[in-house]
C-alpha positions in Angstrom: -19.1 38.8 9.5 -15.8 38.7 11.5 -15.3 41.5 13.6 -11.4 42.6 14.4 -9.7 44.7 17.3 -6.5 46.8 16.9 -4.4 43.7 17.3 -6.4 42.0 14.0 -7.5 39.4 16.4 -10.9 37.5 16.1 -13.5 38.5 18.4 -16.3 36.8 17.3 -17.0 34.7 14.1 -16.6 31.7 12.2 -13.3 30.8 14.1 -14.6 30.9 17.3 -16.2 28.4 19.1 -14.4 25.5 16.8 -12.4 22.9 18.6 -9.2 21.2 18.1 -9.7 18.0 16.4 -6.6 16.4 17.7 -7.4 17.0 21.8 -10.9 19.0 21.5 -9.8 22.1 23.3 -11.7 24.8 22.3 -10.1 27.6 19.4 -10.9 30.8 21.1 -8.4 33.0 18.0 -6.7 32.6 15.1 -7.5 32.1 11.3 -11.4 31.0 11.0 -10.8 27.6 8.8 -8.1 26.6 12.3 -8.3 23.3 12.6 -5.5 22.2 15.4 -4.4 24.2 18.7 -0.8 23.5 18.4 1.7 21.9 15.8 1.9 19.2 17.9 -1.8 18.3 18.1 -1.9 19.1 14.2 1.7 15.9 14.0 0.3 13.8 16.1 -3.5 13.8 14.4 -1.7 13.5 10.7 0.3 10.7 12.1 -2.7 8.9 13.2 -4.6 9.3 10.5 -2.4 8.0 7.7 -1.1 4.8 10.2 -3.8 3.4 8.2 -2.4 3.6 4.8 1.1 3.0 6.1 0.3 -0.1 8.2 -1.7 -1.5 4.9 1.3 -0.6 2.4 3.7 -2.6 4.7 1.5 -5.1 5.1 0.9 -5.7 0.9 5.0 -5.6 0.4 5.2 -8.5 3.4 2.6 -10.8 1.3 4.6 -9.8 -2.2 8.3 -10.8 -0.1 6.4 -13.8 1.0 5.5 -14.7 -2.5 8.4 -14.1 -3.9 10.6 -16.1 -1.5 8.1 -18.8 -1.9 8.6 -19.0 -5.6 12.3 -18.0 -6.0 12.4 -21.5 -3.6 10.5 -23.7 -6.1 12.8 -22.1 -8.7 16.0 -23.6 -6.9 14.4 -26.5 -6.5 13.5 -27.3 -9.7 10.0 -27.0 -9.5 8.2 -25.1 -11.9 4.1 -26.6 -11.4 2.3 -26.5 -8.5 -1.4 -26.8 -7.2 -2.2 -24.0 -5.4 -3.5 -26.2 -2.1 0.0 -26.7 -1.6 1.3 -23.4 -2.3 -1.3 -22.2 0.2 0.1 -24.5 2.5 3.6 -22.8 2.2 2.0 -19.6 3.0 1.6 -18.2 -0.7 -0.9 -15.7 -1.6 -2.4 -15.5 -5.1 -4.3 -12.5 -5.0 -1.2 -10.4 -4.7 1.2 -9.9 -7.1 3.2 -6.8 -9.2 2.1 -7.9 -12.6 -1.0 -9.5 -14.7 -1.2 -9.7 -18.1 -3.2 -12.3 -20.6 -1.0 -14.4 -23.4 -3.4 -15.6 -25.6 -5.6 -17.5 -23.1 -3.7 -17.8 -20.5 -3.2 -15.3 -17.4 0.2 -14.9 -16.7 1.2 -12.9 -13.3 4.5 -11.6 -12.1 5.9 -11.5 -8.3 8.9 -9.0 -9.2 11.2 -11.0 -11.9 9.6 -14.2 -11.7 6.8 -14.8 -14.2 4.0 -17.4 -14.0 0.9 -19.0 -15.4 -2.0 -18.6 -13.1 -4.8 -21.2 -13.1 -7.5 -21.8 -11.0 -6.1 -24.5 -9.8 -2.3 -24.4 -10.4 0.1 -22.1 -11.1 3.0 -23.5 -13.3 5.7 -22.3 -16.2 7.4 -20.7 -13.0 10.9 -19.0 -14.2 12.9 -15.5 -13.1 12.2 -13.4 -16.5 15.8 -12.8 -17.9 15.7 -16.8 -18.5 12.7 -17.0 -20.7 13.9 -13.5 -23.1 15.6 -14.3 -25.6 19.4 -13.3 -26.3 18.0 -10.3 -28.9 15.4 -9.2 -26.0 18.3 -8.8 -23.1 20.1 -6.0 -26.0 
């Protein structure tokens, strides 16, 4: 049971005696479920704790640019099979990209608006996707 003064200020309860989980001062008042001593203790623990998901978000679009640059080069160059020793080599990643679908047997992967055939060993039938719709599909 929480016991108030005048001022509706805890004296004793479930709030008191809890500590700041930013700096670990102690919470001597305020609402019992308190979990921070000041707004900036409360920024600067939020902050910390989703660097995590930010830092790993940044790091999966870097691999997908990566990718793409990687592939948009073959493209230019007229390549359009590779093994993927050598596209490992160049610094591509095949466990990341924004698409996977099957057609028929084949698994077909996409690194933004490029579109290509994933094998274990290769990937090939590399192309940006607006050339391989047809005229009625672009409508």
């Amino acid at each position: 049971m929480v016991k108030y003064n005048e001022e509706y200020s805890i004296l004793d309860g479930e709030g008191y005696g809890e500590y700041c989980l930013e700096c670990g001062t102690e919470l001597p008042f305020g609402r019992p479920d308190r979990k921070f001593c000041s707004r900036e203790c409360k920024n600067r623990w939020h902050n910390g704790h989703h660097t995590k998901t930010r830092n790993s978000k940044l790091r999966v679009a870097h691999v997908l640019e990566k990718n793409y640059r990687i592939l948009s080069n073959l493209i230019v160059s007229g390549i359009t099979s590779l093994p993927l020793t050598g596209l490992s080599f160049l610094g591509f990643n095949p466990l990341y990209s924004t698409c996977s679908y099957k057609a028929g047997h084949r698994e077909m992967r996409m690194c933004f608006d490029i579109v290509y055939c994933l094998t274990p060993t290769k990937i090939s039938d590399i192309a940006y996707v607006d050339t391989i719709l047809s005229p009625r599909d672009k409508a």
